[in-house]
N, C-alpha and C positions, 0 to 999 in steps of 0.2 A: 753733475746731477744733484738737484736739492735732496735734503734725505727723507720730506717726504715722498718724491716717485722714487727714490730708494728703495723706503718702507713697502711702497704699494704693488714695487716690481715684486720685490722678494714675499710678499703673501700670495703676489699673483703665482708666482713659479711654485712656491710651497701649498699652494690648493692645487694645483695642475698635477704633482707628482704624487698627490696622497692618494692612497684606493679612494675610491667614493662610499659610501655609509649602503651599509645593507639594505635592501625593503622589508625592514620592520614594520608589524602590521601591530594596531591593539585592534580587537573585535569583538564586539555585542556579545555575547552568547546565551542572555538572560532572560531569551523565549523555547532557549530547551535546541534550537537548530539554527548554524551561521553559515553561510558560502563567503568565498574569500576567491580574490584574483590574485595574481600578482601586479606589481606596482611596475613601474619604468624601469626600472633599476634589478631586473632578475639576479639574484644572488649574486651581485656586483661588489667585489669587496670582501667579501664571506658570505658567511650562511643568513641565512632570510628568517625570522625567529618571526615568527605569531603566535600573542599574548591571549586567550580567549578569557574576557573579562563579563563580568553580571550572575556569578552564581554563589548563592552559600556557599559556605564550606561543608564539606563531607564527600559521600562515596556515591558515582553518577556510573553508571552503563554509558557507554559510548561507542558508536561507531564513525570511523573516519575514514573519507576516500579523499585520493588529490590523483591529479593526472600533469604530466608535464610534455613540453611538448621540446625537442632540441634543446634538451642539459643533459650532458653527458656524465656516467655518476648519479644521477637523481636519485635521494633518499632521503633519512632522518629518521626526523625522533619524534615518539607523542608522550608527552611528562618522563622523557627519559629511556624511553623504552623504543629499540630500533622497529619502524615498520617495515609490511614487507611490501618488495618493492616485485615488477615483473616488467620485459621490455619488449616492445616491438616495431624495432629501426627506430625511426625518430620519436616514437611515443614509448610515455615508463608511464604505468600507474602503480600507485601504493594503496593501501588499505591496513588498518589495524581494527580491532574489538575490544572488549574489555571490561574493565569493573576500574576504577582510577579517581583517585580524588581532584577535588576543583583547590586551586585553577588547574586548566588545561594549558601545557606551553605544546606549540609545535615548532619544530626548526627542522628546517629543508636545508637539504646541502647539496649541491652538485655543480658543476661549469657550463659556465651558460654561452650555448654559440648564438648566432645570428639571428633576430624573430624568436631567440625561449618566450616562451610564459611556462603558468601552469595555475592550475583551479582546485579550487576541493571544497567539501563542505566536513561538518563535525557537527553530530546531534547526540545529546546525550537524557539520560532518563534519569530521576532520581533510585534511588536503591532505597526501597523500603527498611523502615529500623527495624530490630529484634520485636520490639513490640507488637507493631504491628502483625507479623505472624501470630504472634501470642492470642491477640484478639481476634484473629478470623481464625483459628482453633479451635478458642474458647465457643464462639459462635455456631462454628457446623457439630460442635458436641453438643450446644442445647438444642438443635435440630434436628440432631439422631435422637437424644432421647427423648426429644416431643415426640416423633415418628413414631418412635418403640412402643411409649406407651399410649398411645394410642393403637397401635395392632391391638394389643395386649387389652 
């Protein structure tokens, strides 16, 4: 055997034994609301990490749902933080809430039987600064005391 079908055997057999790469996701997120599928490859390998990319930095509200359908296990994480998950038979949905700074990561983790997928989406709101309170304050007090003095 020449040593290049050597070569080609021995990458062919070392791709064939390696786990295959997770369904890593990057996704949008920089209209404020993203839906995501799973990819071919359902947490094949390990866990499935989705990047949600397109927002400033700082502190967003967010709510997140995902549903899975045949992974046994089905859970994770939203920026670190376990959601909660609930099951019934073949179907697991999750959900979290929150106050969390951007970016947003989510990573699923579970064992995928025959036919898994799973869906979810993630919408998040900016969190107003300190300021801003400060100024609509400031505002509904010159509106009481226009009110006032005008009784008066």
């Amino acid at each position: 055997m020449s040593a290049l079908k050597l070569s080609a055997l021995a990458l062919a057999l070392g791709s064939a034994l390696s786990p295959a790469l997770a369904a890593d996701q990057s996704i949008d997120l920089s209209s404020g609301q993203a839906s995501f599928l799973s990819m071919a490859t359902v947490l094949d390998g390990g866990d499935d990490v989705l990047t949600f990319t397109g927002l400033a930095p700082g502190l967003y509200n967010f709510v997140f749902s995902v549903s899975a359908q045949f992974v046994t296990g089905f859970g994770g994480t939203v920026n670190g933080t376990p959601f909660s998950v609930a099951s019934l038979g073949p179907i697991t949905a999750g959900a979290a809430f929150g106050v969390d700074s951007a970016p947003f990561t989510v990573v699923l983790t579970g064992t995928a039987g025959a036919r898994a997928i799973y869906s979810g989406e993630l919408t998040v709101s900016a969190v107003p600064e300190p300021g801003t309170y400060a100024l609509l304050a400031a505002g509904l007090g010159v509106v009481g005391f226009m009110a006032r003095r005008r009784k008066a």
